[in-house]
N, C-alpha and C positions, 0 to 999 in steps of 0.2 A: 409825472413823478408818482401821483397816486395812481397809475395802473400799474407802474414800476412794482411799486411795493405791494398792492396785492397780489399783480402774481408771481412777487416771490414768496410769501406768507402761503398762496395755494402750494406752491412748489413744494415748500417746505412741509407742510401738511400731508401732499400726495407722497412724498419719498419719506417721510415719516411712519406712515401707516401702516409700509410695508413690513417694520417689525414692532410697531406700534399698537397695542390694542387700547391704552389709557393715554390723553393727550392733555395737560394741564393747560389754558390761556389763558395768559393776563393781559387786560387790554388796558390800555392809559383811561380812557373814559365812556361808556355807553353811551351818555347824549352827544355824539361828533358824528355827523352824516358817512363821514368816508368809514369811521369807525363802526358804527353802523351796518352798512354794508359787507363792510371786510366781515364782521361777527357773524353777518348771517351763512354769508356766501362760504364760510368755513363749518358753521352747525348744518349746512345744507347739505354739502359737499359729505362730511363725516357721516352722513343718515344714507348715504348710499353703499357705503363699506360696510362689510360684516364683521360685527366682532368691534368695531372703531366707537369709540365714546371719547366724547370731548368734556372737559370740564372749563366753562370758559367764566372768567372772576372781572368783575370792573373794579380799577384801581383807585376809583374816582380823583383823579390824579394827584392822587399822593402818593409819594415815593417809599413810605416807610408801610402802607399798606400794602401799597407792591411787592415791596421786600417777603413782607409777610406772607403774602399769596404763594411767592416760592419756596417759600419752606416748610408751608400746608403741603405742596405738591409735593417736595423730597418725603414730607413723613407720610405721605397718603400712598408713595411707590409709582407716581404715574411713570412711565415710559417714556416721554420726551416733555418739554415745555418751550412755549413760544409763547415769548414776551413782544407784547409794546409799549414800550420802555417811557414811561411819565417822564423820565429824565434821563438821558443819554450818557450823565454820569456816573450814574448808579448801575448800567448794566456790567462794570465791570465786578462789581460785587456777586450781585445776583448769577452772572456765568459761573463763577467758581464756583457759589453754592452746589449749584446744578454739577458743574463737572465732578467736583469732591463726593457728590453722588452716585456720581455716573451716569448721569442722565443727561441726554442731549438736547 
C-alpha cells in the first residue's frame, strides 16, 4: 500500500510539473518514516526539473494547521498543491479551497 501511494504522489508530482513551476505540499507529519521518505523522494525528484520549486509544510497533524497551509498556498499563487490529508475528512474542504482557486 505504501508503495501504492508514493508512486501516485511521484505520478502526481511528474504530470504536475509539466505546467507547474510552484508546487505547495502539505504533509500530515515530518517525524512518520514512509512520510519521510515520500518528502524527500519528492524534494529530490523536483531538484532535477527546471524551473520546478516545491514548497513542502508539516501539518504536524493537525487538521486546522492543514487547512491553513492551503490557504497560504491559494494566497502565495502556487500552481498545484498535494495534500496528505491529517484527516480524510477535511479533504473535502481543503479540495474546494483549492478548486474555487483554480488550482489543482
Amino acid at each position: 500500500m505504501k508503495k501504492f501511494i508514493l508512486g501516485t504522489a511521484m505520478a502526481l508530482v511528474m504530470s504536475t510539473t509539466a505546467h507547474a513551476e510552484t508546487v505547495g505540499v502539505s504533509m500530515a507529519k515530518f517525524d512518520d518514516n514512509f512520510l519521510t521518505v515520500l518528502r524527500n523522494g519528492m524534494t529530490d525528484y523536483a531538484k532535477t526539473l527546471s524551473g520546478v520549486t516545491l514548497q513542502v509544510e508539516d501539518a504536524q497533524n493537525d487538521v486546522s494547521k492543514q487547512q491553513s497551509q492551503i490557504q497560504n498556498f491559494i494566497a502565495s499563487k502556487v500552481d498545484a498543491i498535494i495534500v496528505n490529508p491529517v484527516d480524510t475528512d477535511a479533504t473535502t474542504a481543503m479540495s474546494k479551497l483549492a478548486a474555487d482557486a483554480g488550482i489543482p
